[in-house]
Structure formats: structure tokens, C-alpha cells
KOLFI-572143 format. One line per 4 residues: number of its first residue (from 0); for each residue x, y, z of N, C-alpha, C. Coordinates in steps of 0.1 Angstrom, whole numbers, plus 5000, padded with zeros to 4 digits. Example, Ala and Ser with C-alpha at 12.3 -4.5 7.8 and 13.67 -1.06 7.14 Angstrom:
BEGIN
0	5132/4943/5078/5123/4955/5078/5132/4967/5078 | 5128/4978/5071/5137/4989/5071/5129/5000/5079 .
This chain:
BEGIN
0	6938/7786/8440/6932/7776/8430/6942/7773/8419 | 6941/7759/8417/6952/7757/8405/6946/7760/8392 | 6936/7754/8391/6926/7752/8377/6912/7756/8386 | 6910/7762/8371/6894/7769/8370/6887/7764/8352 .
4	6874/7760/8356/6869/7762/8345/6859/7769/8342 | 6857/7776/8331/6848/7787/8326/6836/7780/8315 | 6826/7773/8320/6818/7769/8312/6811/7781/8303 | 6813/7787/8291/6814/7802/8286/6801/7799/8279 .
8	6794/7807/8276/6778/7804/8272/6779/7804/8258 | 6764/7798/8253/6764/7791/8240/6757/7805/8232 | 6757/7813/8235/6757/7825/8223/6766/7834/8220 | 6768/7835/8209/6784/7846/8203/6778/7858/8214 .
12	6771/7865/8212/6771/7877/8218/6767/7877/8237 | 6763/7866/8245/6766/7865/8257/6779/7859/8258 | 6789/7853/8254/6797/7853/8252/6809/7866/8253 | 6806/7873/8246/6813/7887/8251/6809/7895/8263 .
16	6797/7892/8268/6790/7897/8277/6796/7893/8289 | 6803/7883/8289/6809/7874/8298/6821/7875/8300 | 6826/7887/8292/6842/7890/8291/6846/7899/8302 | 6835/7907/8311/6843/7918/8326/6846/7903/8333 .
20	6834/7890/8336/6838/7884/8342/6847/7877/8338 | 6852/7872/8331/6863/7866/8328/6880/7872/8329 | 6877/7887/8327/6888/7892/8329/6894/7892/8344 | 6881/7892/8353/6881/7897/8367/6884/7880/8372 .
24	6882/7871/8365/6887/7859/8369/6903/7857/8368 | 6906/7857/8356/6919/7862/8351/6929/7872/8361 | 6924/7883/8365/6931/7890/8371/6930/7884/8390 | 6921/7879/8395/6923/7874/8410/6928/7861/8410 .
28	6933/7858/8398/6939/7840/8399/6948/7837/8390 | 6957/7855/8389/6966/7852/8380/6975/7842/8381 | 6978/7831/8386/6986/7816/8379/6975/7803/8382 | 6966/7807/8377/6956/7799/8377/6957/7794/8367 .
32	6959/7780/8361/6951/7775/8349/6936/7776/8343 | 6934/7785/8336/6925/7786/8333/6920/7780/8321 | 6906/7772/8318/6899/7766/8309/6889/7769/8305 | 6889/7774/8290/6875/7777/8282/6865/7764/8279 .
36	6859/7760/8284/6847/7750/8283/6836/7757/8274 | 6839/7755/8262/6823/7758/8254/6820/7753/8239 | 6811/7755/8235/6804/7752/8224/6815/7753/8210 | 6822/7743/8202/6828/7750/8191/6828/7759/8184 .
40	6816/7761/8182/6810/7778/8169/6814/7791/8179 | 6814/7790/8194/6815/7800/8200/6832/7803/8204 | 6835/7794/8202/6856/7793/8204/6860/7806/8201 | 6856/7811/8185/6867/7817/8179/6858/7834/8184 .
44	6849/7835/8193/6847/7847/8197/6858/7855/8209 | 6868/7844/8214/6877/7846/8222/6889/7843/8219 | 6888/7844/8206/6902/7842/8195/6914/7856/8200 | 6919/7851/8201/6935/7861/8207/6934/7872/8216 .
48	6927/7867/8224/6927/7870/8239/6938/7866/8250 | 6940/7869/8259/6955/7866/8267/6948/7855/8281 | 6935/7855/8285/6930/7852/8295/6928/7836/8294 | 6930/7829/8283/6928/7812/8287/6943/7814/8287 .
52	6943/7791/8290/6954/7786/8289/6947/7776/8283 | 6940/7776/8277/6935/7763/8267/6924/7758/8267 | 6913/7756/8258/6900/7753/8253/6896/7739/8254 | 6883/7741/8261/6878/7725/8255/6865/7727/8249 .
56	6863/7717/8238/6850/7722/8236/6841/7709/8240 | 6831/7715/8242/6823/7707/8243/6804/7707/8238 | 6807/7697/8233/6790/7696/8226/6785/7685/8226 | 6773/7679/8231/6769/7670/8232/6763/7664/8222 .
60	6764/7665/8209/6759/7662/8193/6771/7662/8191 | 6782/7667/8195/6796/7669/8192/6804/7653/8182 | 6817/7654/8183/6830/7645/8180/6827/7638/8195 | 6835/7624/8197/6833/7616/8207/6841/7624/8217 .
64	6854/7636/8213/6866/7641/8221/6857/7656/8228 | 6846/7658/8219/6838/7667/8228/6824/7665/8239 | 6826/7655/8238/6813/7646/8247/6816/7644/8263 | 6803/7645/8267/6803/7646/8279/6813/7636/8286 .
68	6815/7624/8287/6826/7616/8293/6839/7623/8293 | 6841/7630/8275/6854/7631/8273/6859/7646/8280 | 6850/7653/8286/6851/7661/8293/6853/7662/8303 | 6843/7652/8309/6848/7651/8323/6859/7646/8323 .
72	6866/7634/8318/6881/7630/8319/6890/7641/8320 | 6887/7651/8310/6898/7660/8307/6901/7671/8316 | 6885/7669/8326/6888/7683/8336/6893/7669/8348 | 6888/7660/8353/6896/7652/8355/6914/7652/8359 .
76	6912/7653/8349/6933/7656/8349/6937/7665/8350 | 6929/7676/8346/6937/7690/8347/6936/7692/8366 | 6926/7679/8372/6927/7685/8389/6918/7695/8387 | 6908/7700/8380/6897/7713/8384/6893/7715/8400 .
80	6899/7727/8400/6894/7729/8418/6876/7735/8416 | 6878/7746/8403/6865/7753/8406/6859/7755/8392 | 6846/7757/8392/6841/7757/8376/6832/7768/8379 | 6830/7778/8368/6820/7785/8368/6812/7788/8358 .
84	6797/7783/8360/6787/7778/8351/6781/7788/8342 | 6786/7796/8332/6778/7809/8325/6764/7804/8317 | 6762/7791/8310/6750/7788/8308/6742/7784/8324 | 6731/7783/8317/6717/7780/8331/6713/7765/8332 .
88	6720/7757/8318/6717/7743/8315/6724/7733/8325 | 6714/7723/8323/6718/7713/8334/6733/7704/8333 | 6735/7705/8318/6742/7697/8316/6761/7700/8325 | 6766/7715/8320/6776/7719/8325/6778/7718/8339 .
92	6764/7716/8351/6769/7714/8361/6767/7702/8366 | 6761/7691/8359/6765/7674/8358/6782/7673/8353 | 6785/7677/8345/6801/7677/8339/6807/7683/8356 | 6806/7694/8355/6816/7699/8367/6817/7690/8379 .
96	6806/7688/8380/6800/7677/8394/6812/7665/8393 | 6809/7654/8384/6814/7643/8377/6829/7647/8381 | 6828/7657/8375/6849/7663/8373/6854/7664/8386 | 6847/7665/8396/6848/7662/8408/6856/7679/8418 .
100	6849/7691/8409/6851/7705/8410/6850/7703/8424 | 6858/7712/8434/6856/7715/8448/6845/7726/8449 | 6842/7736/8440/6838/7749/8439/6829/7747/8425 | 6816/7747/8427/6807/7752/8414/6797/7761/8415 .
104	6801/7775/8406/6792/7782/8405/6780/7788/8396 | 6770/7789/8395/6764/7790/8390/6746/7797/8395 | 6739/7798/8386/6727/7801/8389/6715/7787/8394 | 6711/7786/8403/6697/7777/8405/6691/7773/8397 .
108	6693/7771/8383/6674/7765/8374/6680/7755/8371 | 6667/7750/8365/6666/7739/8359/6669/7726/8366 | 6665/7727/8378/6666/7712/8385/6682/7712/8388 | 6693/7721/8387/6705/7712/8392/6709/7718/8400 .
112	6707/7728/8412/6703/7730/8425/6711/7721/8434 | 6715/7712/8431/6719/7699/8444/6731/7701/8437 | 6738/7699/8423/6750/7696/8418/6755/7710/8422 | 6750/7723/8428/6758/7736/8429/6766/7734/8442 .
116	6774/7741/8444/6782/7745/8461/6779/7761/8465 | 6778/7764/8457/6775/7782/8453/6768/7784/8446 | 6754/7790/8453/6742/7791/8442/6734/7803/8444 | 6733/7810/8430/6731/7823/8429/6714/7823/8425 .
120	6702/7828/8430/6690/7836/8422/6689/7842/8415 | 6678/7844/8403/6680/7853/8398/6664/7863/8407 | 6665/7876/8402/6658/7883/8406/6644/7879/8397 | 6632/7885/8408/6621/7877/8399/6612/7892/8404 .
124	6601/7894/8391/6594/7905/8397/6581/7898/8408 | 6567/7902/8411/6563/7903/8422/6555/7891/8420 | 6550/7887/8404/6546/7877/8398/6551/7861/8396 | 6563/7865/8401/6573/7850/8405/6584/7847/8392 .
128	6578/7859/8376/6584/7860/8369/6600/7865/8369 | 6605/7854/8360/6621/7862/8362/6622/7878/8360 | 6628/7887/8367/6628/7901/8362/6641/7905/8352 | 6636/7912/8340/6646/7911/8334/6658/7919/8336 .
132	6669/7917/8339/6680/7923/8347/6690/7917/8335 | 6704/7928/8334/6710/7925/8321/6720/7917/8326 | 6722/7907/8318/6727/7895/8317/6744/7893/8318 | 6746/7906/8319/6767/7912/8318/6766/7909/8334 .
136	6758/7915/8342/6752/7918/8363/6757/7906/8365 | 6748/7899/8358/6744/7883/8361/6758/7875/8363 | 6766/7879/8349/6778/7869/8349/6786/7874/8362 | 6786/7889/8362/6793/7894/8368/6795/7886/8386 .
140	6784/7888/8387/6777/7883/8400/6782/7866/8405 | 6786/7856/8391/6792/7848/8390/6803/7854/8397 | 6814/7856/8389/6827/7858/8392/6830/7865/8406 | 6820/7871/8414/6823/7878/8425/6822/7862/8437 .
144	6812/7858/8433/6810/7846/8438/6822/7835/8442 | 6830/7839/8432/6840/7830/8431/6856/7840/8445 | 6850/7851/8442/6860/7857/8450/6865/7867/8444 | 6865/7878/8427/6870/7884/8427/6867/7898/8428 .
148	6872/7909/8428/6865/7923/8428/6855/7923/8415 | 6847/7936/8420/6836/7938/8412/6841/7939/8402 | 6834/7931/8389/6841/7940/8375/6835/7950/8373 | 6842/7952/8363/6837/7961/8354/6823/7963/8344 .
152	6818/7969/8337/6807/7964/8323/6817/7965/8311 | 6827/7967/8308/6836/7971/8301/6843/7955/8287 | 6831/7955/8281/6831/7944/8276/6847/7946/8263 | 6853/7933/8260/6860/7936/8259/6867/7925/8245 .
156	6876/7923/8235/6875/7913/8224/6888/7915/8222 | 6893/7911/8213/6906/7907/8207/6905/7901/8192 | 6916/7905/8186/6916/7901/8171/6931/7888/8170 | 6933/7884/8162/6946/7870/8158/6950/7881/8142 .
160	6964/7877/8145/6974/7886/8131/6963/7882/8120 | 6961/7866/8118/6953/7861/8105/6939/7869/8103 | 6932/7870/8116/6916/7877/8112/6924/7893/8110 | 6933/7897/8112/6939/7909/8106/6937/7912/8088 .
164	6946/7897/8088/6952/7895/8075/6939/7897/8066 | 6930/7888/8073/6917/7887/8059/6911/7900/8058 | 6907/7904/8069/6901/7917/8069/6903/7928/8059 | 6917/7928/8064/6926/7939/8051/6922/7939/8040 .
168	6921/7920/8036/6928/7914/8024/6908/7921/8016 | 6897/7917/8023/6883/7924/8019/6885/7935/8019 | 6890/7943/8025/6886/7960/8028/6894/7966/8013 | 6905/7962/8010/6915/7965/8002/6907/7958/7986 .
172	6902/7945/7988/6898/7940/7974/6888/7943/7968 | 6876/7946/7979/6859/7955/7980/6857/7968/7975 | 6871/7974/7976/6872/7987/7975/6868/8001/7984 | 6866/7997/7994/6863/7997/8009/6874/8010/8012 .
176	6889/8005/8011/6900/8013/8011/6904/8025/8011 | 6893/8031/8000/6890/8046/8002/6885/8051/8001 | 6873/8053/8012/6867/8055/8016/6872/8063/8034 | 6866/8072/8036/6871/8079/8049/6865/8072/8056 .
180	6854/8068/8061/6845/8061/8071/6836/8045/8060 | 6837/8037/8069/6830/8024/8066/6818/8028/8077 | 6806/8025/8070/6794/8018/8081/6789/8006/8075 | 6784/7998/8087/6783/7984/8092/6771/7985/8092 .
184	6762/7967/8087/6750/7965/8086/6748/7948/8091 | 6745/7950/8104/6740/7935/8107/6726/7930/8105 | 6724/7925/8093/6707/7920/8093/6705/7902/8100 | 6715/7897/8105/6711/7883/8106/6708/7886/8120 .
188	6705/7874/8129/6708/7872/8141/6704/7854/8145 | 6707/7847/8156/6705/7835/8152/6691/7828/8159 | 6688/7841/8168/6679/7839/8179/6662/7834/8170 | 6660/7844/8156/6647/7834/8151/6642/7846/8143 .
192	6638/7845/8132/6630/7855/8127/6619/7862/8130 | 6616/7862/8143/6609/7878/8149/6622/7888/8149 | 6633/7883/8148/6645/7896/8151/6641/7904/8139 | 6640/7898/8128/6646/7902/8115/6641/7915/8112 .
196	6647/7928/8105/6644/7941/8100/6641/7935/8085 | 6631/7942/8081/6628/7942/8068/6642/7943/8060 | 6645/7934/8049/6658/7934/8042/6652/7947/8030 | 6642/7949/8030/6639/7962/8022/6644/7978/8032 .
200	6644/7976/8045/6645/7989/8051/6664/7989/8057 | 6669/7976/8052/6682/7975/8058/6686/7982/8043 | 6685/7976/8033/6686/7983/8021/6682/7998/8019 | 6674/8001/8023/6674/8020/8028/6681/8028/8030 .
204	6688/8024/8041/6696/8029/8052/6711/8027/8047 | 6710/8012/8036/6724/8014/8032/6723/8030/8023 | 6717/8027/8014/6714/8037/8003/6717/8053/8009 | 6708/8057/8019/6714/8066/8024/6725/8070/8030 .
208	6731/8065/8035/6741/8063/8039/6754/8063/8031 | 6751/8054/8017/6757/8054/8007/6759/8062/7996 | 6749/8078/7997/6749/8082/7993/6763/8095/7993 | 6769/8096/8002/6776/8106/8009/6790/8096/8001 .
212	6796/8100/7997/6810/8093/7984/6820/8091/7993 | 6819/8095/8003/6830/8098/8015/6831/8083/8026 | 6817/8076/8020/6812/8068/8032/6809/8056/8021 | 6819/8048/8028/6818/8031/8023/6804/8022/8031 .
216	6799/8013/8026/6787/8007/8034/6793/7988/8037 | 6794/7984/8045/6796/7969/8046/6783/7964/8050 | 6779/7950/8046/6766/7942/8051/6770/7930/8054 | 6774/7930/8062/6782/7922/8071/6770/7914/8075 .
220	6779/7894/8076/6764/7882/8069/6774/7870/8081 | 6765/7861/8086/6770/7846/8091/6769/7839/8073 | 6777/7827/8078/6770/7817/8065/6759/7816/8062 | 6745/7816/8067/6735/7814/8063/6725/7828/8056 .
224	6730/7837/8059/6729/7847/8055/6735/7859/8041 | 6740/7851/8033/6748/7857/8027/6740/7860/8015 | 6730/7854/8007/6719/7859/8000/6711/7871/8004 | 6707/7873/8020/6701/7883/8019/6710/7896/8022 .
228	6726/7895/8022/6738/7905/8025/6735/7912/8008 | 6735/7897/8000/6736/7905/7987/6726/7909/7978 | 6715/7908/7988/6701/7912/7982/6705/7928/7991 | 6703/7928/7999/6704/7946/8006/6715/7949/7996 .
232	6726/7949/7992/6735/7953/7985/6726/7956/7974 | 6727/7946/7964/6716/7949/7952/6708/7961/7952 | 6699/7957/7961/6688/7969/7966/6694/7980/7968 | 6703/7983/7972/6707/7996/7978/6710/8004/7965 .
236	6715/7997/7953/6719/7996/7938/6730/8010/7942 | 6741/8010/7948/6750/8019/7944/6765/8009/7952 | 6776/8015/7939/6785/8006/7937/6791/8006/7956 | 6791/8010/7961/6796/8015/7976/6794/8010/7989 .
240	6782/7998/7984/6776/7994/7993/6781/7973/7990 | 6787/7969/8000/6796/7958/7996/6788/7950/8005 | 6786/7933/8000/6781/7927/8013/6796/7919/8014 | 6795/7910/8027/6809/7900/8029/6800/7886/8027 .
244	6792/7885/8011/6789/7874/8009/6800/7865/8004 | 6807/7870/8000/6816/7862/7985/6828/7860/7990 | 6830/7859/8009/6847/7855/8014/6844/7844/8022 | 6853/7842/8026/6853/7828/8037/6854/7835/8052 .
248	6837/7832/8055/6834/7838/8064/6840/7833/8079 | 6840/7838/8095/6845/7833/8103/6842/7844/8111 | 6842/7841/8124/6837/7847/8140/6852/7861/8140 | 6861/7855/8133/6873/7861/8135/6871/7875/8129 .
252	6872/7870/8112/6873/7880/8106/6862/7893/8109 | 6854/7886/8113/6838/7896/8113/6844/7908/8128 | 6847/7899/8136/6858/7909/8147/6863/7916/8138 | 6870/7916/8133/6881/7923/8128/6877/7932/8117 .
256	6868/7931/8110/6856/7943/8102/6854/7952/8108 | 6846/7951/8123/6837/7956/8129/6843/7966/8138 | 6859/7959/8138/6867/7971/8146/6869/7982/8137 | 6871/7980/8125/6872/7991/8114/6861/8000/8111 .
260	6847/7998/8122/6839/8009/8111/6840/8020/8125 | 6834/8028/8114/6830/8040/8123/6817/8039/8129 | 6803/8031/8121/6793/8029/8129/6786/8014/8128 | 6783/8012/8134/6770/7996/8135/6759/7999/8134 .
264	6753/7996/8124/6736/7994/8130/6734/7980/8126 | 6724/7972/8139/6728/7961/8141/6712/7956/8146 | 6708/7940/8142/6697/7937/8153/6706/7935/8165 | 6692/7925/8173/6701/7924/8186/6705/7910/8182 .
268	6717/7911/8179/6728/7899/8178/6743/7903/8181 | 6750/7891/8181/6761/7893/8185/6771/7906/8177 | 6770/7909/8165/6779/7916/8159/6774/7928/8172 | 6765/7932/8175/6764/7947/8183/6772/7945/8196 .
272	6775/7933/8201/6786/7933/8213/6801/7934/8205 | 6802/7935/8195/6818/7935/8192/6818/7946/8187 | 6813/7951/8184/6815/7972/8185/6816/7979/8202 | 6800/7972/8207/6808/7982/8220/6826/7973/8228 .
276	6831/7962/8226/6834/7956/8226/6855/7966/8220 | 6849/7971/8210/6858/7978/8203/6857/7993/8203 | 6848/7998/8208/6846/8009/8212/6837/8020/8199 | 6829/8006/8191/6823/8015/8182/6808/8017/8179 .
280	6806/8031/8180/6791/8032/8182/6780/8027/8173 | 6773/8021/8180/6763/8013/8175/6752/8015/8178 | 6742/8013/8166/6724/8017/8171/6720/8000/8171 | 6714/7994/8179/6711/7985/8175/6690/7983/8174 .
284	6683/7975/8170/6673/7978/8165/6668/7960/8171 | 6657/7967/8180/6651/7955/8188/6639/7956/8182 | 6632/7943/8186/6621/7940/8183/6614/7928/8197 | 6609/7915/8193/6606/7910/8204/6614/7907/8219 .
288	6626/7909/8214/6634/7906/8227/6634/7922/8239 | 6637/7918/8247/6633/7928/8259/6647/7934/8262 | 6652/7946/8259/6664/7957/8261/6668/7951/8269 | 6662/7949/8283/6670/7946/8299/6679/7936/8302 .
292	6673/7927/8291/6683/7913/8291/6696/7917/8284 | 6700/7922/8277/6713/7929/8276/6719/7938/8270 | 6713/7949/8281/6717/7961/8284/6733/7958/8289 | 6742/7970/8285/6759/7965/8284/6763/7977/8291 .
296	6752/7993/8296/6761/8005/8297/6768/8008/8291 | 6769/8007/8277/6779/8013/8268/6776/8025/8267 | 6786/8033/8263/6780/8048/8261/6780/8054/8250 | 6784/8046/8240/6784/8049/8224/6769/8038/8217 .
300	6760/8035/8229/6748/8032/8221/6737/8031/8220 | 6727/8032/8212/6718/8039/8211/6705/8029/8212 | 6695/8023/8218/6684/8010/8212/6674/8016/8211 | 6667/8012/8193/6657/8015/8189/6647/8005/8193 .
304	6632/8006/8200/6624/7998/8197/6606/8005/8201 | 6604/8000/8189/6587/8007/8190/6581/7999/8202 | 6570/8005/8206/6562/8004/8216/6548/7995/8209 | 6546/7982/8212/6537/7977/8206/6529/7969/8216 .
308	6512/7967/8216/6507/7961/8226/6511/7949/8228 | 6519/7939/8224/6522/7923/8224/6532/7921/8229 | 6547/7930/8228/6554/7933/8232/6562/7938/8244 | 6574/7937/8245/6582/7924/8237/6582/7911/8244 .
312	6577/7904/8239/6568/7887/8235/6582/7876/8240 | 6593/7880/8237/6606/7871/8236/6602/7857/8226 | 6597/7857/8213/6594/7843/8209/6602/7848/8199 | 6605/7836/8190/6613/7834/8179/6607/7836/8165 .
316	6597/7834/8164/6584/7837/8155/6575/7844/8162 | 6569/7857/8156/6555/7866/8157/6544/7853/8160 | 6542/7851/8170/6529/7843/8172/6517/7851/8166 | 6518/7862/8163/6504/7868/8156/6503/7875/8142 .
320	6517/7868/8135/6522/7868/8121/6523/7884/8118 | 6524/7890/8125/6525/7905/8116/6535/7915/8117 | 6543/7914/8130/6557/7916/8134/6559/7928/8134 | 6552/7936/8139/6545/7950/8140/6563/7960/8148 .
324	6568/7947/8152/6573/7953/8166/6589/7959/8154 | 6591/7954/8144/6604/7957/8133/6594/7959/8125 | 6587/7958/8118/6583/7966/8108/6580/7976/8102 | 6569/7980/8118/6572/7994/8122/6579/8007/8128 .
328	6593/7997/8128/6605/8003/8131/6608/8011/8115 | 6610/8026/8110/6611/8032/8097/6630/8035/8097 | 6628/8031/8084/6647/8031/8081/6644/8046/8083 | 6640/8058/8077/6642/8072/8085/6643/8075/8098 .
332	6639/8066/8107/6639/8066/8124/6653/8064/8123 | 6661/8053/8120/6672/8045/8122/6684/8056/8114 | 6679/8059/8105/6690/8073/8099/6693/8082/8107 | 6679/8086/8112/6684/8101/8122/6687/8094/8131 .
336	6685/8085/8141/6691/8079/8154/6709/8077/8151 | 6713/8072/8138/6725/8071/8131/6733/8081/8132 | 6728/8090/8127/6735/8105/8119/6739/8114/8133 | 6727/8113/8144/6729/8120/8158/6738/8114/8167 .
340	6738/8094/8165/6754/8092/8174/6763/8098/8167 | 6763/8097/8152/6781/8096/8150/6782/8109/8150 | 6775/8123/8152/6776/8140/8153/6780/8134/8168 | 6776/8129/8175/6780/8130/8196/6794/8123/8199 .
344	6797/8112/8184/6808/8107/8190/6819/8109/8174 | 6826/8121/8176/6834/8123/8164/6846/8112/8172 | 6854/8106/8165/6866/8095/8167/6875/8107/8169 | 6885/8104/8181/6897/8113/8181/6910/8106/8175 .
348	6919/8112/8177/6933/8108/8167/6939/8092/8177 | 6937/8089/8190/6938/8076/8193/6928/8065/8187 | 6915/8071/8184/6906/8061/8182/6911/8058/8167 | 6911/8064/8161/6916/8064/8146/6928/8054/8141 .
352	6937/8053/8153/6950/8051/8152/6949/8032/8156 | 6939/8029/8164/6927/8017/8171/6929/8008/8163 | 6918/8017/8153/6912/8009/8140/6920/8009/8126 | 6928/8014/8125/6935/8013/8113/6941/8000/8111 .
């Protein structure tokens, strides 16, 4: 095959999920042209990586040069032999179709069944319900499709010299610097506020954590989140505890933090794939969403989630306003779940050498 395209999915953190299969693409087609087809906001999650030869984006609210026409022209010319569909949406396999792909792979829903050449199921339990199976299988299952050996789960990222540069340029100006160990605090996520941990119990956890002089705290924020980075800061009220409200935020630099700590605790959002991603142990702290959808096999991590009759619901909002399923998640649970990975995983003198 000459050209391939990777229609790459529209969330940062399936997005990394999607990186054994991309590698395994990469490696059975090494002089393949290969094409990142995805959402702009999601680009810079595969920022200096060695596996494209060049990005398109595409969004259909987009610039006219990311629009479906302008897509199809572009795969068009590059001659696409084969496209492989990581979203489930109709639209990526209308584009591929159009582009006149020999080879499209993808999953069956949503009505575009006929635009496929290779068409994958997903597993469903006895109810006709999808079964929830982790979503790394899924891609994976893609890319075999296509021809290559099994991947791996071995999710995988990359940093650019510049998300270096800024990184530094915070860790060094925060006062971050000296500190023997940094821990990480992801309270956003983009999926809907049923994710959300009390910004009073994220603040806890800094605090303790913060208390140890030895141990720097980061609260690591998207743009829309940067008030409540520096409310947990606030709250935590000790000088040690930094949020990354006050820089010029980016997909890059946030890589490039996250390689530096020693621990994550994280909802289920994308920052918790760029730790295991980097090899850093992370607790992450569920709530309505269901573990099995993406479960990664990492072995540095840990998932918190209470047991609640409604649950887990998968909605974006508590349809029963009380959100029982994070609330009654206790920052003391999340301490000792903390304190017991990073005793199981002391860093050795390569890992150290990683992240510096």
C-alpha cells in the first residue's frame, strides 16, 4: 500500500488509546505514506511522534480547507489505497468512500455498513447491549484487520523540544524545581460533569500530599478549567501546591508535565492516558463511566470507583442530581490508594533519567 489513512478519534485520551494500533500500522507498512485525519484540538496529542507523514484535519464546523469536500480532494491526490476508521461516526466513512479508498476499515454502526469493505462487530452482551470491552482491543482489532501483527497495549506519546522548553520554563518559574518528587492533579475532563470529583476533595489530597516539603503538588487544568486549578490551589492554602492556571496552556506542554511527575491522580480523562503513556503511575477516580471501556493493562494503575445502585449510568449529568458515584468517593480512600502505588512502584535510576 502506498497511502493509508488514519481517521484518529475525536477524544485526546482515545486518541492515545489508538497509539499500539498505529504503531503496528507504522511498522507493517513501513514506506507507506501515512495520514493523520482528525479533529484539530486532537493534532497536538501526536505532536513528535515519528509515525505520520503528515496531518489533515478535519472538522466539519471547521475552515473551508478542513471540510468534508476539502478532504476528500486531498485524500484524492495522495491516491489513498486504505483508510482506517477509529471513530464509529458516519461521516469518516462517507469521506473515505468519496476518496475513493480500495480498503475501509472500520466498525458497523451507525447506518454506514455499505460504505465498509472490512467490517468489524462489536461484542454485545446477551441483551443485544453493546458489551463493554476496552476500547485500546477495539482499535487494536482495527489494525489487525488491516494486516498487521497483534499489537501490543503498550500505549505510547511523544514530547516536541518546544513542549520541553515550556515545561521547564513552569517547573523552574512555579518553583516546582526543588522539590524531589512532583504530584499531578487532573480535576477537568471534557466528557460532562457527572466526571467531576468535588473541587473540595481534589483540594484535600493536594494538602496532604503537600504536606511532606519533599513533594511539589501540580493541578494541572485545559483552558476552561483554570479557575477551578486555582481554587484547589487556594484551598489546599500551602505555598507548594501550583496550579498551570496562569501559562499558555496546550495538549503539548501538558505531555510534557505529566512526564515529569512521579504520580497522577486523575478523573477519567485524557491526562490519565499520558502517564501510563509515559510510564507514570496513576490512580485514576471513576464515577459514571464504566472501567471496561478503557481499561489500558497498565500495570502502574490503580481505578477508584464506589459501588452505587444507578451505576455506572454513562450520562454526562447525574440524571438523579446527587452524584453519589464521586462524592462518595473520600480524598482519604484516594490518599491511601496513592501512597500504596507509589510504595509498589519506587522509580529506578533509568526511570529518573526518562523524566528529567
Amino acid at each position: 500500500m502506498r497511502t493509508i489513512a488514519l481517521f484518529l478519534p475525536n477524544w485526546i485520551g482515545d486518541v492515545v488509546m489508538a497509539t499500539p494500533a498505529i504503531r503496528a500500522v507504522r511498522a507493517r507498512f513501513p514506506n507507506a505514506k501515512l495520514l493523520s485525519v482528525c479533529k484539530p484540538y486532537v493534532a497536538d496529542t501526536l505532536g513528535g511522534s515519528p509515525w505520520f507523514d503528515d496531518v489533515i484535519p478535519f472538522d466539519k464546523r471547521g475552515p473551508n480547507t478542513a471540510r468534508f469536500w476539502s478532504v476528500v480532494s486531498r485524500l484524492r491526490r495522495e491516491t489513498t489505497d486504505a483508510a482506517i476508521l477509529f471513530p464509529n461516526s458516519f461521516h469518516p466513512a462517507l469521506v473515505a468512500k468519496f476518496a475513493g479508498c480500495t480498503h475501509i476499515v472500520g466498525f458497523a454502526r451507525y447506518g454506514r455498513d455499505i460504505l465498509l469493505t472490512d467490517r468489524l462487530y462489536a461484542k454485545r452482551n446477551p441483551d443485544g447491549r453493546p458489551k463493554p470491552m476496552p476500547i485500546v482491543d477495539d482499535y487494536n482489532r482495527l489494525a489487525e484487520t488491516l494486516g498487521t501483527d497483534t499489537p501490543s497495549h503498550n500505549l505510547e506519546l511523544f514530547t516536541t523540544p518546544e513542549d520541553e522548553r515550556r515545561a521547564n520554563a513552569f517547573i523552574r518559574e512555579s518553583g516546582l524545581l526543588q522539590f524531589d518528587e512532583i504530584i499531578g492533579l487532573n480535576p477537568g475532563g471534557a466528557f460532562g460533569a457527572s466526571k467531576h470529583w468535588p473541587t473540595e476533595s481534589f483540594a484535600q489530597v493536594a494538602r496532604d500530599f503537600a504536606k511532606d516539603r519533599s513533594r511539589g503538588v501540580v493541578v494541572l487544568c485545559g483552558p476552561s478549567e483554570r479557575e477551578e486549578a486555582r481554587t484547589i490551589a487556594a484551598l489546599a492554602g500551602l505555598p507548594n501546591v501550583v496550579p498551570m492556571s496562569d501559562i499558555a496552556l496546550s495538549i503539548g506542554v501538558t505531555k510534557a508535565i505529566v512526564r515529569r511527575l512521579r504520580l497522577l491522580i486523575a478523573t477519567d480523562s485524557g491526562p490519565r492516558h499520558f502517564a501510563a503513556a509515559f510510564g507514570v503511575p496513576v490512580v485514576t477516580l471513576f464515577g459514571p463511566t464504566h472501567i471496561g471501556w478503557t481499561e489500558t493493562y497498565y500495570a502502574k494503575a490503580v481505578h477508584l470507583q464506589e459501588s452505587v445502585p444507578c451505576g455506572p449510568c454513562q450520562q454526562r449529568v447525574c440524571p438523579l442530581k446527587h452524584h453519589r458515584c464521586m462524592t462518595e468517593l473520600s480524598p482519604e480512600k484516594v490518599v491511601r490508594t496513592a501512597q500504596a502505588l507509589l510504595a509498589r512502584h519506587t522509580p529506578n535510576t533509568h526511570e529518573l533519567r526518562h523524566a528529567s
